[in-house]
Every structure is written in C-alpha cells, then in structure tokens.
N, C-alpha and C positions, 0 to 999 in steps of 0.2 A: 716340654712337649711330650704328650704320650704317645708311645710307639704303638702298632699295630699288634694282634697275635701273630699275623702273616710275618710279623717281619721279627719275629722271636727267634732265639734259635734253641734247640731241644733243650737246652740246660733252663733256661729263661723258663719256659713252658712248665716243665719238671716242676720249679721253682713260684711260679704263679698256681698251679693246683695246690700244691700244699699250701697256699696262701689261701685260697678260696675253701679248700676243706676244713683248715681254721675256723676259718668266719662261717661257715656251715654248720661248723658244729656247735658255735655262740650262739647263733642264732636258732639251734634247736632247743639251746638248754633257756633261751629265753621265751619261746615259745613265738618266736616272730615265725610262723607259717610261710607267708607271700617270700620274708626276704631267704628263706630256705630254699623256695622254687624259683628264685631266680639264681639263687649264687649254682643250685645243681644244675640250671641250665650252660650257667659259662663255664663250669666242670666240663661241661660236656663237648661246648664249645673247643674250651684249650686243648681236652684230650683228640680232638677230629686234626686238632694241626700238627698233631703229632704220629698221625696216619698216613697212608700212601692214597689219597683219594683210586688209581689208577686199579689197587688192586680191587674193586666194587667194579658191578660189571650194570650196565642200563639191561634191564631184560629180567636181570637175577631176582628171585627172592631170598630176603634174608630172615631167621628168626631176631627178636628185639631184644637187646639187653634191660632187664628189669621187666619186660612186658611180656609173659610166655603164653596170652592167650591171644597174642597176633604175631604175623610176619608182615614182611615188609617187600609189594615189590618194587624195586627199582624201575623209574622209568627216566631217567635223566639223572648223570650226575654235573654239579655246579661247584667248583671248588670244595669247601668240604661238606655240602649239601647233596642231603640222597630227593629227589624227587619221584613219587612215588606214591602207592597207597596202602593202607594197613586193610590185612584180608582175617578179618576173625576166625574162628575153629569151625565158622557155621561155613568157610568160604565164601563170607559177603564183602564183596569191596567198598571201603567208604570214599569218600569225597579223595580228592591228589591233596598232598600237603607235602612241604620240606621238614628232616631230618637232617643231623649233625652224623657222618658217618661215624661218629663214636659209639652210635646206638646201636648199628646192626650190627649182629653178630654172625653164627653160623649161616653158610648158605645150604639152604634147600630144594631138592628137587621139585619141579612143582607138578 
C-alpha cells in the first residue's frame, strides 16, 4: 500500500527528493523532456510538505522561485497549495491558478 506525502515524515520526504532528483537527472540525460516536467513538479510537490504552509500569508505577494519575471499574489492558501495569480513586470494579472508553496519565494511589498 502506498502511503501518502502527507503522511511522510521529514526523513521519508528528504529521502523521496533524492529519489526523484535521480530519476530527473536519467531522464535528462535521456532526453525524455515531458518525464523531466513531471518528476520536477513532485520535486516540488515533496518539498511544499516539507514547509509550514502557515507561514504564507492570503493577501501577500511573493517573488517565484526559478521564475524572476513574475510574482505571485496569494489569495487563498489550501494545504500546500498557494492560490493566487502571477503579476508579470508589466503588472498585468493573469487568470487565478494553484501553486505548490515550494515555489514562492521572497515576500514583497506591493
């Protein structure tokens, strides 16, 4: 029976990243694209369970890790989900979408 990431505990989590960075990195030197964008999204995934959702605030914006031509503002957080919208450098808001709190980074003023 597979267990959940929720139900990991830090050592486990630790433990499944370097497992996924592994297979990340096979699959770069294989040239498999798609399975690269998936394994860096459970990356990202596993590292959000290893955050305090509590400390992201609904309201805040954040800048994006790997993405430094938007920020992100918070409008809802969902367990390790930031809901919210990305505001490019022109300050255009796009459509609301969910993010894995692993991605925002710094908070900004806005």
């Amino acid at each position: 029976m597979r267990m959940l990431y929720s139900d990991y505990t830090v050592e486990q989590l630790r433990e499944e990243l370097g497992k996924l960075q592994e297979k990340r990195q096979k699959a770069e030197q294989m040239g498999e694209v798609n399975k690269v964008a998936i394994l860096e999204r459970k990356m990202q995934i596993v590292a959000s369970y290893m955050l305090n959702p509590d400390d992201y605030e609904s309201g805040a914006t954040y800048t994006l890790n790997g993405d430094p031509g938007f920020r992100f503002k918070v409008n809802d957080i969902h367990g390790i989900m930031a809901w919210g919208h990305r505001i490019n450098l022109l300050n255009e808001m796009h459509e609301e979408e969910a993010l894995p709190i692993s991605l925002l980074a710094d908070k900004v003023d806005d």
